[in-house]
PDB file of N, CA, C and O in Angstrom, chain B, residues numbered from 101:
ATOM      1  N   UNK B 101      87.902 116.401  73.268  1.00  0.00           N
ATOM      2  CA  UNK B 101      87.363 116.509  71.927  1.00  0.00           C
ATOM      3  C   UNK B 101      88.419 117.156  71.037  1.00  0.00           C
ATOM      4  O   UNK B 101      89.004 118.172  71.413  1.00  0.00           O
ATOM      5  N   UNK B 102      88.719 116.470  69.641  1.00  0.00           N
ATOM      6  CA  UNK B 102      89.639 117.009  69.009  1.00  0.00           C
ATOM      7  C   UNK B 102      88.873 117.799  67.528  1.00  0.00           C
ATOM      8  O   UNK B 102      87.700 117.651  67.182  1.00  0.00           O
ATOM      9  N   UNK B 103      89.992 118.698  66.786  1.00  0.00           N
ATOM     10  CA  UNK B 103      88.846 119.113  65.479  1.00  0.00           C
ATOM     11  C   UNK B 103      88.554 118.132  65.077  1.00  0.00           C
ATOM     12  O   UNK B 103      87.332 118.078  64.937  1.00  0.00           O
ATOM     13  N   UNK B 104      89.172 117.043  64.723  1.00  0.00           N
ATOM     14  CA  UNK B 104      88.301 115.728  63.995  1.00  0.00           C
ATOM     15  C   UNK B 104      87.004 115.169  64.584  1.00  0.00           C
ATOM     16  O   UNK B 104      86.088 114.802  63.849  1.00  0.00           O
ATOM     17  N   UNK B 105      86.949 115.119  65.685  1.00  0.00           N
ATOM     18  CA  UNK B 105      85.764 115.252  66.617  1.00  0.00           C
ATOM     19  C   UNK B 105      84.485 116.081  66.134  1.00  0.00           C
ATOM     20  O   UNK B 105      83.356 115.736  65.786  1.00  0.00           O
ATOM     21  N   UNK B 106      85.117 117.301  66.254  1.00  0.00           N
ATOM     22  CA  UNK B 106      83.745 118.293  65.897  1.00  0.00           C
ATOM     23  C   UNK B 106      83.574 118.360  64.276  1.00  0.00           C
ATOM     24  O   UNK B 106      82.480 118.733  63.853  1.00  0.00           O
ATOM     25  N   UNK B 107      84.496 118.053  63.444  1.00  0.00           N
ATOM     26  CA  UNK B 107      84.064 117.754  61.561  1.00  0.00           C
ATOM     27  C   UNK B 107      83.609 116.887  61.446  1.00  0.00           C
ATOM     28  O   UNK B 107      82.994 116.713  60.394  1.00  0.00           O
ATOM     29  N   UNK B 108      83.642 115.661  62.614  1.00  0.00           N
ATOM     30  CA  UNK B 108      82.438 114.487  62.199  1.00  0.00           C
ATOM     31  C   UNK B 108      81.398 114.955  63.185  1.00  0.00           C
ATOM     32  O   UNK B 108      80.258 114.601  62.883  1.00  0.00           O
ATOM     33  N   UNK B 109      81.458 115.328  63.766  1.00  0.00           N
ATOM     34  CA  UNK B 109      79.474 116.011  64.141  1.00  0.00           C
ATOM     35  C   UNK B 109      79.233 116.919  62.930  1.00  0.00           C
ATOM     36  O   UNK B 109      78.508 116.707  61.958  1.00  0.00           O
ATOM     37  N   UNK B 110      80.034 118.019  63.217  1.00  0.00           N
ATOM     38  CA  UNK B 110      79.475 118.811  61.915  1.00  0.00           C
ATOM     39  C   UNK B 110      79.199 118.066  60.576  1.00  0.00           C
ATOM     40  O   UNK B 110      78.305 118.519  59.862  1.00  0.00           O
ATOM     41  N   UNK B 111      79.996 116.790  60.107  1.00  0.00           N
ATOM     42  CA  UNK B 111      79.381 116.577  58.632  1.00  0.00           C
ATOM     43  C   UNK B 111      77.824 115.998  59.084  1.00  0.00           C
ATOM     44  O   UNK B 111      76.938 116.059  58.231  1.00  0.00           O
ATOM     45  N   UNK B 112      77.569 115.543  60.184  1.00  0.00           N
ATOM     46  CA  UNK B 112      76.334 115.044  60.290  1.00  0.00           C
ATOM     47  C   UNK B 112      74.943 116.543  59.324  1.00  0.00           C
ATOM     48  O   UNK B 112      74.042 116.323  58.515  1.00  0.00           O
ATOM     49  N   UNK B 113      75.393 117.826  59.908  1.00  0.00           N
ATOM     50  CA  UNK B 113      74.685 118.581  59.188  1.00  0.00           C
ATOM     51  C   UNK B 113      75.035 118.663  58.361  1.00  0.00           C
ATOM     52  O   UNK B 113      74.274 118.182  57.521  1.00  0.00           O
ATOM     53  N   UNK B 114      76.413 119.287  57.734  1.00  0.00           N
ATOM     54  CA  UNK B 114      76.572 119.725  56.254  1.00  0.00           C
ATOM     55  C   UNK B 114      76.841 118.496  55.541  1.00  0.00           C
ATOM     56  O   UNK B 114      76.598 117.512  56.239  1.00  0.00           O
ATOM     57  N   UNK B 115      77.260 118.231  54.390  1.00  0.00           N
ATOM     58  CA  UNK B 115      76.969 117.196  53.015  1.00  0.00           C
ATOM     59  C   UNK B 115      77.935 116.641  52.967  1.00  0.00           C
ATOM     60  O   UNK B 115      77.803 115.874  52.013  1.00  0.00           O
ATOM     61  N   UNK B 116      79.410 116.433  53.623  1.00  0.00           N
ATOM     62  CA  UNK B 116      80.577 115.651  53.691  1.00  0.00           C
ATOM     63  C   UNK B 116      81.384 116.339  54.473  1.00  0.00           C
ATOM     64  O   UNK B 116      81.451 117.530  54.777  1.00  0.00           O
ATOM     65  N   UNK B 117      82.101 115.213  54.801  1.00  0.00           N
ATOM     66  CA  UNK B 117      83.225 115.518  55.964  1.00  0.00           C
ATOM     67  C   UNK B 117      84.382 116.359  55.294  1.00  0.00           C
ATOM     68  O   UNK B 117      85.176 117.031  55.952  1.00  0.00           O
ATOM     69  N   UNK B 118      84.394 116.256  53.950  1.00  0.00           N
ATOM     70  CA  UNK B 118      85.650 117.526  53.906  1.00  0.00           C
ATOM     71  C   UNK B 118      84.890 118.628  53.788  1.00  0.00           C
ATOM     72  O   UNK B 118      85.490 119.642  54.146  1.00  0.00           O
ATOM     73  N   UNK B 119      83.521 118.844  53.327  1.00  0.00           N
ATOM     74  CA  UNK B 119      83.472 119.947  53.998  1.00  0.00           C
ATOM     75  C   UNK B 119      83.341 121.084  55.338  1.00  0.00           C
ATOM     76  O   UNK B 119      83.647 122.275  55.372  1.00  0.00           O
ATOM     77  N   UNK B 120      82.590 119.933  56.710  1.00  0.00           N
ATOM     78  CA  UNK B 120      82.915 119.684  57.867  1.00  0.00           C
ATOM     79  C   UNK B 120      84.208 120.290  57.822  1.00  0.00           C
ATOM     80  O   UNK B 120      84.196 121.495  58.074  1.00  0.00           O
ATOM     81  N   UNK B 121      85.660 119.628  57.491  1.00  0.00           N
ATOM     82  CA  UNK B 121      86.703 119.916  57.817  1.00  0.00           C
ATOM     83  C   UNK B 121      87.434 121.145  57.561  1.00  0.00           C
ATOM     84  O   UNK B 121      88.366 121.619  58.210  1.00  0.00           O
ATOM     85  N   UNK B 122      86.862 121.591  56.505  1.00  0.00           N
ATOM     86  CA  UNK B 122      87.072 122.947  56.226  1.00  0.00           C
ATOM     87  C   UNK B 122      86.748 123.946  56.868  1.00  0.00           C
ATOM     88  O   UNK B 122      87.451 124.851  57.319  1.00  0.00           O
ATOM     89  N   UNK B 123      85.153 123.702  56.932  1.00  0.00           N
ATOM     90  CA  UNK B 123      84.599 124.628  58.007  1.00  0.00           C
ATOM     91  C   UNK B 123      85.506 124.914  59.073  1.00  0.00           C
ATOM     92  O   UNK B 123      86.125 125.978  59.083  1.00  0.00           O
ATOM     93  N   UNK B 124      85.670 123.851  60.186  1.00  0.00           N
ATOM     94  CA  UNK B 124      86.428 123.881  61.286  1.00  0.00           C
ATOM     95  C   UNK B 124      87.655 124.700  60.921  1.00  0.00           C
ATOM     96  O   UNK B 124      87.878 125.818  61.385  1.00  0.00           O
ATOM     97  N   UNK B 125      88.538 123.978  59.939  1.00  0.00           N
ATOM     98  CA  UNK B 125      89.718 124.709  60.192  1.00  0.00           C
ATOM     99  C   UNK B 125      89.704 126.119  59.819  1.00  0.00           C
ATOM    100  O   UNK B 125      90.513 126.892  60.333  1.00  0.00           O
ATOM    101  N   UNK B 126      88.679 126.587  58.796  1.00  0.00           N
ATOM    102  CA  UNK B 126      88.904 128.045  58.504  1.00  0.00           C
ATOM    103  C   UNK B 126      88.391 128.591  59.901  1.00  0.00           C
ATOM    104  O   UNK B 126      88.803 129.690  60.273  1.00  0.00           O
ATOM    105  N   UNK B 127      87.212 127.626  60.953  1.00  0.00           N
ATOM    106  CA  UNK B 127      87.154 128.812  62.158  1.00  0.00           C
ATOM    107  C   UNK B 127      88.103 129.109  62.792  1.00  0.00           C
ATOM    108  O   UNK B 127      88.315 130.249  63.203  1.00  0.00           O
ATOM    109  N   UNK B 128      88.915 128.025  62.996  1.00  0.00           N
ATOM    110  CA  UNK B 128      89.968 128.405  63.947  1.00  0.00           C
ATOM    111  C   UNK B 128      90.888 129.076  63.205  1.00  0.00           C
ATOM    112  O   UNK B 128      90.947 130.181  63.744  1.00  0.00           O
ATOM    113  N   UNK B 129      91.795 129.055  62.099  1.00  0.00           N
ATOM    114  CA  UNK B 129      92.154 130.004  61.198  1.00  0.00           C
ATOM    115  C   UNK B 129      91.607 131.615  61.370  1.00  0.00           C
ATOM    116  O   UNK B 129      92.468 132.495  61.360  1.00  0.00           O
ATOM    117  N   UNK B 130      90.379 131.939  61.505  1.00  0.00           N
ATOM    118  CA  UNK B 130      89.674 132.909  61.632  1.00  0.00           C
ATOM    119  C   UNK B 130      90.446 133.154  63.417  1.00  0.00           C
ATOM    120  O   UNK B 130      91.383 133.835  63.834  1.00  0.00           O
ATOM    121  N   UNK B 131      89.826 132.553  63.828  1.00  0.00           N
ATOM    122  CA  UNK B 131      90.189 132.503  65.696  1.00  0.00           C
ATOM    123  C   UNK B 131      91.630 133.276  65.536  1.00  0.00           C
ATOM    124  O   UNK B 131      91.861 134.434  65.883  1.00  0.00           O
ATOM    125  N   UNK B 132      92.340 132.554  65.060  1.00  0.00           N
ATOM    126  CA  UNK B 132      94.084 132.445  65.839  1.00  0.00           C
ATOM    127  C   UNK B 132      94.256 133.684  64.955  1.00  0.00           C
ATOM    128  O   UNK B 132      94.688 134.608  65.645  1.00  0.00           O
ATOM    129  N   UNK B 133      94.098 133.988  63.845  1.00  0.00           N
ATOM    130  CA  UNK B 133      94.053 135.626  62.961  1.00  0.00           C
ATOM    131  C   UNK B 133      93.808 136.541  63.935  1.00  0.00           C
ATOM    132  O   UNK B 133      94.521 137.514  64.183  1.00  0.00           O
ATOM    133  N   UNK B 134      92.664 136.191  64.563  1.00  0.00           N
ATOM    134  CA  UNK B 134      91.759 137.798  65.013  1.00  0.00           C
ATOM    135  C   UNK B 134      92.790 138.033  66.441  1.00  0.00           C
ATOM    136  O   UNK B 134      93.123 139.133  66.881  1.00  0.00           O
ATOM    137  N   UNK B 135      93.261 136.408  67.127  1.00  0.00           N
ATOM    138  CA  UNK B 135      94.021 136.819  68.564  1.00  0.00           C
ATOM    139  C   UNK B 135      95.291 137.304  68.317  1.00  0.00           C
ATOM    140  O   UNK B 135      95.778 138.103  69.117  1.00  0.00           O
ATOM    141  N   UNK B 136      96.121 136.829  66.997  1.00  0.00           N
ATOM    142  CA  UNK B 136      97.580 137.299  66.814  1.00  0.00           C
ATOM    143  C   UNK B 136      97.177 138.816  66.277  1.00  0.00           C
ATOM    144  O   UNK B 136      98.157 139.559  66.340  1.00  0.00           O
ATOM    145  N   UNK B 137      96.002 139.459  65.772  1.00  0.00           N
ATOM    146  CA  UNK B 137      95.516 141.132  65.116  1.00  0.00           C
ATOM    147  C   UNK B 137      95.705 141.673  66.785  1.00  0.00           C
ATOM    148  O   UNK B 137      96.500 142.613  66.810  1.00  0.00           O
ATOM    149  N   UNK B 138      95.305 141.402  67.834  1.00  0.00           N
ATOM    150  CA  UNK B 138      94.688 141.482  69.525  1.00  0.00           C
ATOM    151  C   UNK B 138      93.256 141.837  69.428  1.00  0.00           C
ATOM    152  O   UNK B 138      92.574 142.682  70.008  1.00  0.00           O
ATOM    153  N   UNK B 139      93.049 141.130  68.714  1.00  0.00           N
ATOM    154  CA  UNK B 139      91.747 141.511  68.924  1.00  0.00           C
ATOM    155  C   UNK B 139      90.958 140.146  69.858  1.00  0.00           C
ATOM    156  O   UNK B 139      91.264 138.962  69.715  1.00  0.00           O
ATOM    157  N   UNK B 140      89.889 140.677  70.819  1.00  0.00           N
ATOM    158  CA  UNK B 140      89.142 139.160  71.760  1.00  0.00           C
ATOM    159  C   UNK B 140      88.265 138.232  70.846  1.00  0.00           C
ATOM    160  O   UNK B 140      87.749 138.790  69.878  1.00  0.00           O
ATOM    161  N   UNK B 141      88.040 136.970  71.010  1.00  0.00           N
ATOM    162  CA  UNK B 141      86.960 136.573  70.240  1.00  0.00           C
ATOM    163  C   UNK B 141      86.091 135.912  71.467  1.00  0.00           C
ATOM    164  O   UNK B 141      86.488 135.348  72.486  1.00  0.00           O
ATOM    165  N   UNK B 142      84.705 136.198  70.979  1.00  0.00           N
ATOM    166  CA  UNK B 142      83.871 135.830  72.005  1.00  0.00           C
ATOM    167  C   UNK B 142      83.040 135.253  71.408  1.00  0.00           C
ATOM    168  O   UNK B 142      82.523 135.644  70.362  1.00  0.00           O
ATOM    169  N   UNK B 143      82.710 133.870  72.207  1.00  0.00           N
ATOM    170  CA  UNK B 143      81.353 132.724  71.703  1.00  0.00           C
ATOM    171  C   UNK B 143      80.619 132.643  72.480  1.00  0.00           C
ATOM    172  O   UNK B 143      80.699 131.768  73.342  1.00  0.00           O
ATOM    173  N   UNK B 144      79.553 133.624  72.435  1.00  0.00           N
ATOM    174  CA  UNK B 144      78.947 133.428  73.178  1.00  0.00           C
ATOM    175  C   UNK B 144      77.799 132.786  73.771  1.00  0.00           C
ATOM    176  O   UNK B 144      76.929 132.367  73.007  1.00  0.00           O
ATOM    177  N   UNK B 145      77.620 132.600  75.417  1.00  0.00           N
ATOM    178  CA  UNK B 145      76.958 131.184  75.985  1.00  0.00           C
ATOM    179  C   UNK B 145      78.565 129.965  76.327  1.00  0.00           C
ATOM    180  O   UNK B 145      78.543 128.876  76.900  1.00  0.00           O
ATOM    181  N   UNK B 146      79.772 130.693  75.724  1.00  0.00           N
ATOM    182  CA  UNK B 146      80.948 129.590  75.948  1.00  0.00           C
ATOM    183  C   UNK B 146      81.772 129.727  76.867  1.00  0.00           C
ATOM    184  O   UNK B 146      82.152 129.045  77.818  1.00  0.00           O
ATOM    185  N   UNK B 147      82.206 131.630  76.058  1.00  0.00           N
ATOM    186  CA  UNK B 147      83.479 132.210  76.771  1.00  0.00           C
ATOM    187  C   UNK B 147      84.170 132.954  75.718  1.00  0.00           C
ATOM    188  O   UNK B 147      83.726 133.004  74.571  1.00  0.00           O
ATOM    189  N   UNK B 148      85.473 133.654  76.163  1.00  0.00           N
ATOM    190  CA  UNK B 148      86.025 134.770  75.308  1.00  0.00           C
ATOM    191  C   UNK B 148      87.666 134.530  75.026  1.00  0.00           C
ATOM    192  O   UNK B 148      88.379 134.553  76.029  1.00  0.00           O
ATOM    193  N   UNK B 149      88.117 134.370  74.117  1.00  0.00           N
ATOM    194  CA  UNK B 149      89.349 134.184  73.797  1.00  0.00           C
ATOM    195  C   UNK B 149      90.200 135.725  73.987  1.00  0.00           C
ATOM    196  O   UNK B 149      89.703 136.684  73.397  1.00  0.00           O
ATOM    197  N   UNK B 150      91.661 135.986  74.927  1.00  0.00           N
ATOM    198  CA  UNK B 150      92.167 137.199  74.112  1.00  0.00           C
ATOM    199  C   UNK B 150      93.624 136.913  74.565  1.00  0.00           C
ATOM    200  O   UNK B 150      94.008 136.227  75.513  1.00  0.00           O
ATOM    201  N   UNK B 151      94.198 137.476  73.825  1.00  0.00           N
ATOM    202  CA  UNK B 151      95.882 137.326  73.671  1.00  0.00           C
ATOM    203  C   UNK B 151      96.297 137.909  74.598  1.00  0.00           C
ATOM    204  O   UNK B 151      95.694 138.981  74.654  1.00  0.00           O
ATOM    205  N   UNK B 152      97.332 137.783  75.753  1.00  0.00           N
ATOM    206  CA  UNK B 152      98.358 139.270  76.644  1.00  0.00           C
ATOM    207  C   UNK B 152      99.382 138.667  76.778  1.00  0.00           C
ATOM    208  O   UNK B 152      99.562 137.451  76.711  1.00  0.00           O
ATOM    209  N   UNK B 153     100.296 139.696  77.025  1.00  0.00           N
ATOM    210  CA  UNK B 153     101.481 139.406  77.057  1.00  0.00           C
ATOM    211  C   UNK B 153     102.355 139.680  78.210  1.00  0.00           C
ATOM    212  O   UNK B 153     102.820 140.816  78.313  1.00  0.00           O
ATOM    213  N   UNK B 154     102.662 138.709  79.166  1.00  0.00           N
ATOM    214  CA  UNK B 154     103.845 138.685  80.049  1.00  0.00           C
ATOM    215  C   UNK B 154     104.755 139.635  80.144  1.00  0.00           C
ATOM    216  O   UNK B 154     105.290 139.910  79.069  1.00  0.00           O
ATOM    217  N   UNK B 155     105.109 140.221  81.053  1.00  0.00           N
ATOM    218  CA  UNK B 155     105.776 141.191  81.207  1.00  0.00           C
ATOM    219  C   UNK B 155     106.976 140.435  81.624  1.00  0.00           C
ATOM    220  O   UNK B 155     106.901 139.290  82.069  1.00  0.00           O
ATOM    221  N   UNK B 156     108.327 141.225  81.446  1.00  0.00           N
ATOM    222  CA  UNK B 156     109.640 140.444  81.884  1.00  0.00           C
ATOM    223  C   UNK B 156     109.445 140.265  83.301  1.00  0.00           C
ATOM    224  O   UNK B 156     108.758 141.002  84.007  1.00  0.00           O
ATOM    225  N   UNK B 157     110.417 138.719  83.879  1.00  0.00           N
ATOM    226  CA  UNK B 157     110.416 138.516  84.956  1.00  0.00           C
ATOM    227  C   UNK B 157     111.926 138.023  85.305  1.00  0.00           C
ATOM    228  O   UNK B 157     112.846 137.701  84.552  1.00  0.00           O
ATOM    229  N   UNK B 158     111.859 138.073  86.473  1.00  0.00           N
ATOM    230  CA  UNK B 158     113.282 137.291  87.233  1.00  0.00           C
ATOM    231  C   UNK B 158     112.989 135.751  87.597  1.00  0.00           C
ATOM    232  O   UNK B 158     112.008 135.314  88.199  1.00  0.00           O
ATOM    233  N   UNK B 159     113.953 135.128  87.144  1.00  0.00           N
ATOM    234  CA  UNK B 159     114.040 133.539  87.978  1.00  0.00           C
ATOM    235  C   UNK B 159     115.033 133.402  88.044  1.00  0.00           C
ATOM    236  O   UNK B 159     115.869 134.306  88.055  1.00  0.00           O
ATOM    237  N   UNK B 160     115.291 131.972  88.122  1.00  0.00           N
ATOM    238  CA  UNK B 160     116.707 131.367  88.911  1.00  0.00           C
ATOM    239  C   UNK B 160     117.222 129.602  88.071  1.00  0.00           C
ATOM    240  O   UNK B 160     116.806 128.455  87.911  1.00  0.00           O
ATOM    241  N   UNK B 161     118.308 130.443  87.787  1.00  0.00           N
ATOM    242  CA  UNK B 161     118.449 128.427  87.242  1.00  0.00           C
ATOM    243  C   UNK B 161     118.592 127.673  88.260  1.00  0.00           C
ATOM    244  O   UNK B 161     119.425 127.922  89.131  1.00  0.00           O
ATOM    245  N   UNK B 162     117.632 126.428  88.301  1.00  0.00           N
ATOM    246  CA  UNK B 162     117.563 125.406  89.574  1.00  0.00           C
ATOM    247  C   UNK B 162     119.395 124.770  89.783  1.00  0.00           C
ATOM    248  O   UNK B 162     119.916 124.641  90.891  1.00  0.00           O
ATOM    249  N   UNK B 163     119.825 124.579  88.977  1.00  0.00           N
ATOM    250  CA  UNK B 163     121.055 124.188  88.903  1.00  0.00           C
ATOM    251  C   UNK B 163     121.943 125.101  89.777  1.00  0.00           C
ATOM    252  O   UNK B 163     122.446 124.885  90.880  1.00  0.00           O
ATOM    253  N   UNK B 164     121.973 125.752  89.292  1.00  0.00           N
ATOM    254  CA  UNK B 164     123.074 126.954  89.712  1.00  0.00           C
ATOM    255  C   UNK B 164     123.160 127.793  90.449  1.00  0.00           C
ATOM    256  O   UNK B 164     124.153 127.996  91.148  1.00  0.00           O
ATOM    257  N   UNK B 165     122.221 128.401  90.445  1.00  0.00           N
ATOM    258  CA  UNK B 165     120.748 129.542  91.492  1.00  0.00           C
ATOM    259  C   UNK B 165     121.393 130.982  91.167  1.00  0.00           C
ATOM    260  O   UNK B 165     121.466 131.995  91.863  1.00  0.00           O
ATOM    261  N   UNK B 166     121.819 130.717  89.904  1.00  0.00           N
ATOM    262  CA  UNK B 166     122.130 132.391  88.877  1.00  0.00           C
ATOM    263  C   UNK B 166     121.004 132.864  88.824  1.00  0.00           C
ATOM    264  O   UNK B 166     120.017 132.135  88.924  1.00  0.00           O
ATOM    265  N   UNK B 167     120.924 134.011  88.677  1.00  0.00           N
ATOM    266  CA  UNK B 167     119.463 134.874  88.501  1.00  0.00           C
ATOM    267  C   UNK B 167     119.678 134.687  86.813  1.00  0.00           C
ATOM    268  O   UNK B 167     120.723 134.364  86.248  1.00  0.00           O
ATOM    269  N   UNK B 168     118.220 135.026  86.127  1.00  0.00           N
ATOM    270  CA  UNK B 168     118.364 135.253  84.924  1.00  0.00           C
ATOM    271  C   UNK B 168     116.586 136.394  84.984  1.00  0.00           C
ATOM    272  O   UNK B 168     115.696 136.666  85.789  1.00  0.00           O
ATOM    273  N   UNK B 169     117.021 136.728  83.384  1.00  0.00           N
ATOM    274  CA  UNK B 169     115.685 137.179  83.620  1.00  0.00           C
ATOM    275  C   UNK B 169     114.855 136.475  82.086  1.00  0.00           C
ATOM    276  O   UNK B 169     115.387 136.022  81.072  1.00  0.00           O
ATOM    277  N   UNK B 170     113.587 136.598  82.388  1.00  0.00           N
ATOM    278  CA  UNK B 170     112.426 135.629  81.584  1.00  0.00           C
ATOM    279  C   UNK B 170     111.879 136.394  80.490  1.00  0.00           C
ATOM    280  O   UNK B 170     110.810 136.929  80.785  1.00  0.00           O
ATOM    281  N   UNK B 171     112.197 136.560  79.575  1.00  0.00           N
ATOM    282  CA  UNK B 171     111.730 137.768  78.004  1.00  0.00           C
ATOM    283  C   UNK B 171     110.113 137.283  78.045  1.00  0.00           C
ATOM    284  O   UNK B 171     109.642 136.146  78.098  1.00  0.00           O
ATOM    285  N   UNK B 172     109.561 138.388  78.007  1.00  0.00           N
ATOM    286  CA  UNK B 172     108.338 138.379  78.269  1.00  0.00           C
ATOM    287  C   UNK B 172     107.391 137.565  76.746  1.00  0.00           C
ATOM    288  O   UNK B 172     107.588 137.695  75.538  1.00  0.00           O
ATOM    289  N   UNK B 173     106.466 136.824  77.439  1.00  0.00           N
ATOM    290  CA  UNK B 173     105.770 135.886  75.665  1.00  0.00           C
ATOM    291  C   UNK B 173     104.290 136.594  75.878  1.00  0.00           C
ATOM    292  O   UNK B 173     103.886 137.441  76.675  1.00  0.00           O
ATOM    293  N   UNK B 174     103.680 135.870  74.818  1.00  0.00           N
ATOM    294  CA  UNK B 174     102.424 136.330  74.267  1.00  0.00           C
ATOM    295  C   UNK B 174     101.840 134.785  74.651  1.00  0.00           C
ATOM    296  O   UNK B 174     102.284 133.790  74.078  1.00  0.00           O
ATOM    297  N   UNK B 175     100.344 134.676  76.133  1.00  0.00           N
ATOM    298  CA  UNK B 175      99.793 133.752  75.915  1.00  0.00           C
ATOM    299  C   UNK B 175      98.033 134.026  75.845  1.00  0.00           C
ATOM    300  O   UNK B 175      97.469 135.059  76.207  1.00  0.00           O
ATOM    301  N   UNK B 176      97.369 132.772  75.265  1.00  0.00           N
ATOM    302  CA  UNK B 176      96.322 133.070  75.326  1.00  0.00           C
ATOM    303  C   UNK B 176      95.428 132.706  76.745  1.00  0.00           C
ATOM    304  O   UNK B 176      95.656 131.756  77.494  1.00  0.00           O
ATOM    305  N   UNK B 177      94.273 133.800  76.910  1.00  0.00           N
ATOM    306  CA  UNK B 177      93.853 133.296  77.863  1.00  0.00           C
ATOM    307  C   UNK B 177      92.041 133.256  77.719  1.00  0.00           C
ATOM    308  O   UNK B 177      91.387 134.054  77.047  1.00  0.00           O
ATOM    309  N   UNK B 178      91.495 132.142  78.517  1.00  0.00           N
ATOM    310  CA  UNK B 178      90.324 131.638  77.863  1.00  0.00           C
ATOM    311  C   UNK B 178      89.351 132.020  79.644  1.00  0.00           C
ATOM    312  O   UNK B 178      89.683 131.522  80.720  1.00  0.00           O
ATOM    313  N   UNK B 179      88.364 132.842  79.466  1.00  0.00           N
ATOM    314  CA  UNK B 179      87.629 133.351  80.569  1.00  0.00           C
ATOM    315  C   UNK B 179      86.049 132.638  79.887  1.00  0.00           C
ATOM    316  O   UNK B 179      85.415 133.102  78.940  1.00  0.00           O
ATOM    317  N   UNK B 180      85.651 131.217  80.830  1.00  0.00           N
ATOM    318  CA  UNK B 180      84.313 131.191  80.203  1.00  0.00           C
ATOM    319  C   UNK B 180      83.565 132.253  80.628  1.00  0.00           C
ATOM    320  O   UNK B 180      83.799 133.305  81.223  1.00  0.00           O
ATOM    321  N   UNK B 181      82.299 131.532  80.022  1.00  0.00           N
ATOM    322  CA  UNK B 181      80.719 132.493  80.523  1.00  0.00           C
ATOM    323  C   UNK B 181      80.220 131.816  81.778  1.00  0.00           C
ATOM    324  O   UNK B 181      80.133 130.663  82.201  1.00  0.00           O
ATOM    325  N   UNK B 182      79.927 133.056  82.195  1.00  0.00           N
ATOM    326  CA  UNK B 182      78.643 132.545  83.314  1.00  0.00           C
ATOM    327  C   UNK B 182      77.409 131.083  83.111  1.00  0.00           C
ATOM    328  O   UNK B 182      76.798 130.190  83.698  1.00  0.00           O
ATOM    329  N   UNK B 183      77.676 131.731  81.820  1.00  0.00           N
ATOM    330  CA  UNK B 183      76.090 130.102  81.405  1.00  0.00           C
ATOM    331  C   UNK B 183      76.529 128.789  80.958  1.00  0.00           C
ATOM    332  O   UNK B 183      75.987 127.695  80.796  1.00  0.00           O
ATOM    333  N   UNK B 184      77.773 129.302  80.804  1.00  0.00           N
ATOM    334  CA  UNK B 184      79.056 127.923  80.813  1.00  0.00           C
ATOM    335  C   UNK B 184      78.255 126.537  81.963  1.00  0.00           C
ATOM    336  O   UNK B 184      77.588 125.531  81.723  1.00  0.00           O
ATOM    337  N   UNK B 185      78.738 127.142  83.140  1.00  0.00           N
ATOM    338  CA  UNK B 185      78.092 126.063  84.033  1.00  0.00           C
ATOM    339  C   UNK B 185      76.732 126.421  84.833  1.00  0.00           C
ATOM    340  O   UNK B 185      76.500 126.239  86.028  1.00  0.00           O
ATOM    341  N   UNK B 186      75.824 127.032  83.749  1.00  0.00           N
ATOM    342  CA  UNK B 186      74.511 126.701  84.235  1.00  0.00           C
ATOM    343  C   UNK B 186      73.751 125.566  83.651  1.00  0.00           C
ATOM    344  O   UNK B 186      72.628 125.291  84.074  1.00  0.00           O
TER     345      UNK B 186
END
């Protein structure tokens, strides 16, 4: 399912698809704000959105088999709910 997906269900309730489309994008707008603040977002009955960040690591270039080390990133991680799959 893509956002265009869920702005044409949603215009089914609200009064046109650009407004549908708005909706959507300001949620996720809202979403990706609150995870880059660290703050979690939780829908609940879905699951909980929250940002962490990787700590540095060691690897190896396959090529060469130099060590290097891996600068730690920021990913998101998505933990459903329990009622997810009830």
């Amino acid at each position: 399912m893509t956002k265009n997906d869920i702005a044409r269900v949603l215009s089914r309730i609200l009064s046109s698809k650009k407004e549908a489309e708005a909706a959507v994008n300001k949620v996720f707008e809202e979403m990706s704000n609150s995870l880059k603040n660290g703050d979690k977002v939780v829908i609940t009955g879905f699951g909980s959105f929250n940002m962490l960040e990787t700590k540095t690591k060691q690897g190896r270039n396959p090529r060469t088999c130099e060590k290097l080390f891996i600068a730690p990133m920021k990913k998101i991680r998505f933990k459903q709910s329990k009622k997810f799959f009830e």
